[in-house]
DOZAGU-298020 format. One record per residue (C-alpha): residue in three letters; residue number from 1; y, x, z. Coordinates in steps of 0.001 Angstrom, whole numbers. Each point is the difference from the previous one (the first is absolute). Example, Ala and Ser with C-alpha at 12.3 -4.5 7.8 and 13.67 -1.06 7.14 Angstrom:
2
R  res    n        Y        X        Z
R  ALA    1    -4500    12300     7800
R  SER    2     3440     1370     -660
END
This chain:
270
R  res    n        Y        X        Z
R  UNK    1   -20228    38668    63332
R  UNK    2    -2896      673     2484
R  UNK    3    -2248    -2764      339
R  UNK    4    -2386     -802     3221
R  UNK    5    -3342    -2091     -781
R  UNK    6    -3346     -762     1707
R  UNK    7    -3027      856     -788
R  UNK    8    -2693    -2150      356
R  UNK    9    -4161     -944    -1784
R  UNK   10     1348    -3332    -1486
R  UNK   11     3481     -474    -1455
R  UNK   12       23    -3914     2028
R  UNK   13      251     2397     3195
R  UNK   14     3617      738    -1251
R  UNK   15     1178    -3490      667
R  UNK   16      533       30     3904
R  UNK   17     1086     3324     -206
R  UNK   18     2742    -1147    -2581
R  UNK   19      722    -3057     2275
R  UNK   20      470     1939     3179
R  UNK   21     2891     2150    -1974
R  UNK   22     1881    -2469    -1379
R  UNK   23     2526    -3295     1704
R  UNK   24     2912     -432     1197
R  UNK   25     2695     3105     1482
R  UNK   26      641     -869     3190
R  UNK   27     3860      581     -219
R  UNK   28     2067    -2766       72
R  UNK   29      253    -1337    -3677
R  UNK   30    -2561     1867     -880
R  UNK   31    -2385     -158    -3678
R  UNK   32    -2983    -1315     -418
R  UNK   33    -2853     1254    -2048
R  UNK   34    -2321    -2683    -1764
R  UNK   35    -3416     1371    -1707
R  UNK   36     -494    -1967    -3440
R  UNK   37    -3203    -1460     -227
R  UNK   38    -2793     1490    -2031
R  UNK   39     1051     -985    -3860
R  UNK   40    -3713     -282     -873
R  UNK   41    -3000     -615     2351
R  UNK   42    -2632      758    -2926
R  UNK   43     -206     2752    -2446
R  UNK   44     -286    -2080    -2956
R  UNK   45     3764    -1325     1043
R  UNK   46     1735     3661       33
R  UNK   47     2103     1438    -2716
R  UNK   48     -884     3592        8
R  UNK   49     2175     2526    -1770
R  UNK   50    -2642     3249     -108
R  UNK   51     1895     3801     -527
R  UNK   52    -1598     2389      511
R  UNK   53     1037     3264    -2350
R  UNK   54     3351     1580      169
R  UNK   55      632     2988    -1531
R  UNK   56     2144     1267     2342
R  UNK   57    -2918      -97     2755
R  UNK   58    -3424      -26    -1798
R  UNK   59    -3176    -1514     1755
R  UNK   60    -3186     1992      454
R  UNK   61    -2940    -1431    -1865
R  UNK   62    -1532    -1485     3194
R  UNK   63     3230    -2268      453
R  UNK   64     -205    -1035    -3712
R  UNK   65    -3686    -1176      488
R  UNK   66     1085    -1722     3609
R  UNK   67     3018    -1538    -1981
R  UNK   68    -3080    -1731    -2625
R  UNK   69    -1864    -1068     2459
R  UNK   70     2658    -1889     1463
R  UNK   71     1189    -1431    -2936
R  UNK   72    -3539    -1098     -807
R  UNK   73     -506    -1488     3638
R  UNK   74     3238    -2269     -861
R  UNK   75     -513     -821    -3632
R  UNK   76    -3846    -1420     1147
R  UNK   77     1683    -2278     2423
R  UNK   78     2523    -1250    -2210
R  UNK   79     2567     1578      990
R  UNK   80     3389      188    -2552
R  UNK   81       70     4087     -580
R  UNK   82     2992     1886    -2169
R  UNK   83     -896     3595     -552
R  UNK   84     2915     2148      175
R  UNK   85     2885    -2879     -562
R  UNK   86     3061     1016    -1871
R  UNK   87     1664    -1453     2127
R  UNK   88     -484     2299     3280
R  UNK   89     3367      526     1462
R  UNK   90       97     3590      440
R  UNK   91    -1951     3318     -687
R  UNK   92    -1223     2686     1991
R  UNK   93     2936     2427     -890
R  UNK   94     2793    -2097     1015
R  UNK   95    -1211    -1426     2886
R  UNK   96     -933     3486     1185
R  UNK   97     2555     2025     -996
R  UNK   98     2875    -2396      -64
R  UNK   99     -934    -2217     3502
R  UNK  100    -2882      811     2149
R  UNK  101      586     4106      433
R  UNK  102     3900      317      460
R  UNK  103     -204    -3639     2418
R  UNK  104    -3213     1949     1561
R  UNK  105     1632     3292      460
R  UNK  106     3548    -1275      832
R  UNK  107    -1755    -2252     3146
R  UNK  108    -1124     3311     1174
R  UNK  109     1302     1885     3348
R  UNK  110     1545     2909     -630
R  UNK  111      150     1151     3871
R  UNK  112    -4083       73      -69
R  UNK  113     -542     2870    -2843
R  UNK  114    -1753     2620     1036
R  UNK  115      491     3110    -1242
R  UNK  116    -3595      828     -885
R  UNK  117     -390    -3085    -2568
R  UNK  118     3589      339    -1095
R  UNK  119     -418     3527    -1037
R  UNK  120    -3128    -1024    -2169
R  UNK  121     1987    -3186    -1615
R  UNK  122     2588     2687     -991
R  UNK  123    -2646     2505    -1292
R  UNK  124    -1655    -2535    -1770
R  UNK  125     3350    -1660    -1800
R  UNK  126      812     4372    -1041
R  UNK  127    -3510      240    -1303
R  UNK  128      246    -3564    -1990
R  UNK  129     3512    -1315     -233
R  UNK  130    -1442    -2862    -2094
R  UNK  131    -2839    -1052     2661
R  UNK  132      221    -2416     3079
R  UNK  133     1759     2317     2190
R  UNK  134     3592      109    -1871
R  UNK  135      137    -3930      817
R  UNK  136    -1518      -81     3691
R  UNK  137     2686     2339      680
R  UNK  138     2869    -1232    -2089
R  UNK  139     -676    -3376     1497
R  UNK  140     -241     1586     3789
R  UNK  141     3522      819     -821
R  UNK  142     1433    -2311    -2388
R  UNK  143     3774    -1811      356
R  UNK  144      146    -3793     1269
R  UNK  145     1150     -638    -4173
R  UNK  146    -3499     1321    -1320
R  UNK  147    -1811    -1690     2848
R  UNK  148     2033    -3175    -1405
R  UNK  149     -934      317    -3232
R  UNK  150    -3553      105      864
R  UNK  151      -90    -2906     1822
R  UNK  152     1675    -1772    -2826
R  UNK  153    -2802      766    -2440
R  UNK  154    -2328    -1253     2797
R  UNK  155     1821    -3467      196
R  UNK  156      292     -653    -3456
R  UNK  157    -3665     1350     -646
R  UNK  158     -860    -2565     3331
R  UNK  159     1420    -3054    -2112
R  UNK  160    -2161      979    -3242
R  UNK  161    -2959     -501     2138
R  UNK  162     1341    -3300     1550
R  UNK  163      194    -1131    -3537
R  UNK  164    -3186     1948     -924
R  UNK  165    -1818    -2360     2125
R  UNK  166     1239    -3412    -1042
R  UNK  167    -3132      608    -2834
R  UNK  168    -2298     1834     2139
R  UNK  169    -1112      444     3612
R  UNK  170    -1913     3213      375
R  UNK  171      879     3532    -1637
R  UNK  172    -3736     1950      569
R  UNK  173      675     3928        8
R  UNK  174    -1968     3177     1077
R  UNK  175     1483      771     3822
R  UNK  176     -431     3591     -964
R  UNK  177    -1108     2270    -2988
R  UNK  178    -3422      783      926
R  UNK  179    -2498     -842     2881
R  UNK  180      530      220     3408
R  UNK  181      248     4168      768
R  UNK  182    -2789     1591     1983
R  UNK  183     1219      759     3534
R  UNK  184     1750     4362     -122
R  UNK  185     1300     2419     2367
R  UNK  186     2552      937    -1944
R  UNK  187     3814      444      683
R  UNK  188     2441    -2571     -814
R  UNK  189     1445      901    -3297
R  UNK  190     1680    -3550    -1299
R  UNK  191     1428     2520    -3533
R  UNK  192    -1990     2437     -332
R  UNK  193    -3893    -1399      504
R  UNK  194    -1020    -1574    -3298
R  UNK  195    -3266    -2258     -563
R  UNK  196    -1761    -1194    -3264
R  UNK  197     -376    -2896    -1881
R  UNK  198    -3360      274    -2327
R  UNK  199      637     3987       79
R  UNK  200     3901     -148     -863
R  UNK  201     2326     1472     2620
R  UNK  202     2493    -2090     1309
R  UNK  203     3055      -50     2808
R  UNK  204    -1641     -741     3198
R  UNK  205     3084    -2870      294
R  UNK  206    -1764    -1663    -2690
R  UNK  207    -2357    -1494     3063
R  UNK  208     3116    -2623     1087
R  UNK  209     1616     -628    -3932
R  UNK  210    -2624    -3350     -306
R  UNK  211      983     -890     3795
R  UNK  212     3838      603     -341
R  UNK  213      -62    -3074    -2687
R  UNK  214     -333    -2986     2865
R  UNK  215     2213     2293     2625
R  UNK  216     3212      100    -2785
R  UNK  217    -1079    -3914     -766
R  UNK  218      348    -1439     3722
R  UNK  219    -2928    -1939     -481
R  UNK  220    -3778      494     1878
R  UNK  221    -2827     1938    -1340
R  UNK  222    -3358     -567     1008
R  UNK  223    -2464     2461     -748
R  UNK  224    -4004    -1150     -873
R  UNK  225    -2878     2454      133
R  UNK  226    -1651     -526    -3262
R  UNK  227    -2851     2631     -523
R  UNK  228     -619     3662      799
R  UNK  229      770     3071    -2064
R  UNK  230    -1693     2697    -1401
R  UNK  231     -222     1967     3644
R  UNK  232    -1122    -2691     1607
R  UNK  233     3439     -558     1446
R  UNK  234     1387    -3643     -162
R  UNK  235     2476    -1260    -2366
R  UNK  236     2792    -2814      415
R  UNK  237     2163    -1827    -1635
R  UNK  238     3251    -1817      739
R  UNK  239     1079    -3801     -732
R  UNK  240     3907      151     -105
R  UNK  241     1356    -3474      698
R  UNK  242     3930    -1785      -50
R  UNK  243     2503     1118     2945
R  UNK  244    -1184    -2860     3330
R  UNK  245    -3528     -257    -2266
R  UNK  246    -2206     1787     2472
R  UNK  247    -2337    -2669       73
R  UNK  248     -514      -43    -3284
R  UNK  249    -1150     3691     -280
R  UNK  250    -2089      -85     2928
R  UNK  251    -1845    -3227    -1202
R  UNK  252     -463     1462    -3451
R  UNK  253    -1668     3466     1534
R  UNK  254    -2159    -2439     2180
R  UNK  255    -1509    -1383    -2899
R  UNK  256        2     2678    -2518
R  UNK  257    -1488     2046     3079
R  UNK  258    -3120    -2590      -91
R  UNK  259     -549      685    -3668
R  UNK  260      -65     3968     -123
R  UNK  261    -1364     2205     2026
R  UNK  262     2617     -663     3322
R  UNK  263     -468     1706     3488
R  UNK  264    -2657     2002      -67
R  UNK  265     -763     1743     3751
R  UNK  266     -288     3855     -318
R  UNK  267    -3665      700      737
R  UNK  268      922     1521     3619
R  UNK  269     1655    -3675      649
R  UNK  270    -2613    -2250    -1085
END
């Protein structure tokens, strides 16, 4: 469920990286892997399916206002734009609860705990049986039948998307709840460090609920800096695309990255 990605100033910069990763095993009768073209090469051309409120992981005003821009960017080029479809495949909840944190948890290494961190996962499940600890730990543990289960939510929630985007070809989401987080010196406290969203406290695993969506779904996320937020830090945005559509979300953030505010060099960089 852990995903590897480059970083890079302009999302085009992705495509030789991508090409360099993917071909042919070299066993004998091996697979091949085929990237599927770009299904629009103009913004006006894109079907975009826009969701960007949840209940079960609320945004921070700052994403909210990076979410309209967006939407305005695409609408002004033409652009076909639903606003929260009905027909999204999946909600937070499930996908969380019900895929990404017991298929997470259960691809973990038991043999590498620690006793330091486990002690505080097991302090903070006592001190809140309901929070995120109960699950990381359940899931560190859990039999090969739960793990099962899990990963058959995951494929049938994988073939709602696949039919989710015979009508559209973009899902555009918040990557996380708020802004990008100043840079701390604090410890490493994955349960029991909260942030806030517009004041609210909230479960500091609310940071990977938005990015969980395209891990369960098996298909590429590409993520487009789109203005900054109220600290100054910058705030992004991720185009989800099909399973092989690659392509097609990196194309989309290079032009929706042209029409917002896009890489902008920290001052020190410039």
């Amino acid at each position: 469920m852990a995903c590897g990605g480059a970083q890079v100033r302009d999302a085009r910069d992705l495509v030789p990286i991508l090409r360099a990763t993917v071909g042919a095993a070299d066993y004998d009768g091996g697979f091949s892997y085929t990237l599927a073209p770009p299904r629009a090469t103009k913004l006006a051309d894109f079907r975009v399916a826009v969701w960007g409120e949840d209940p079960a992981c609320p945004v921070d005003s700052d994403i909210t206002a990076a979410m309209d821009d967006a939407v305005t960017a695409l609408r002004a080029t033409g652009a076909k734009v639903t606003v929260q479809p009905a027909s999204l495949p999946v909600g937070i909840a499930t996908n969380h609860r019900k895929a990404f944190l017991p298929l997470l948890f259960g691809a973990g290494d038991r043999t590498g705990l620690a006793p330091a961190p486990s002690a505080a996962t097991l302090a903070r499940m006592i001190q809140h049986p309901r929070g995120d600890a109960s699950p990381a730990l359940l899931g560190t543990f859990q039999s090969h039948y739960r793990w099962l289960q899990a990963h058959m939510v995951r494929n049938e929630i994988r073939q709602r998307w696949f039919e989710f985007f015979q009508d559209f070809d973009i899902v555009l989401m918040p990557v996380t709840p708020t802004a990008a987080p100043a840079h701390h010196n604090k410890l490493i406290d994955w349960f029991g460090r909260p942030f806030e969203v517009d004041g609210a406290r909230r479960p500091y695993w609310d940071q990977v609920k938005w990015s969980a969506i395209a891990n369960v779904s098996g298909g590429p996320a590409t993520t487009i800096p789109v203005r900054k937020g109220r600290s100054g830090l910058p705030i992004g945005l991720q185009a989800m695309g099909p399973s092989g559509g690659d392509l097609t979300t990196i194309e989309f953030s290079a032009l929706l990255g042209r029409e917002v505010d896009g890489f902008v060099p920290p001052p020190a960089f410039v």
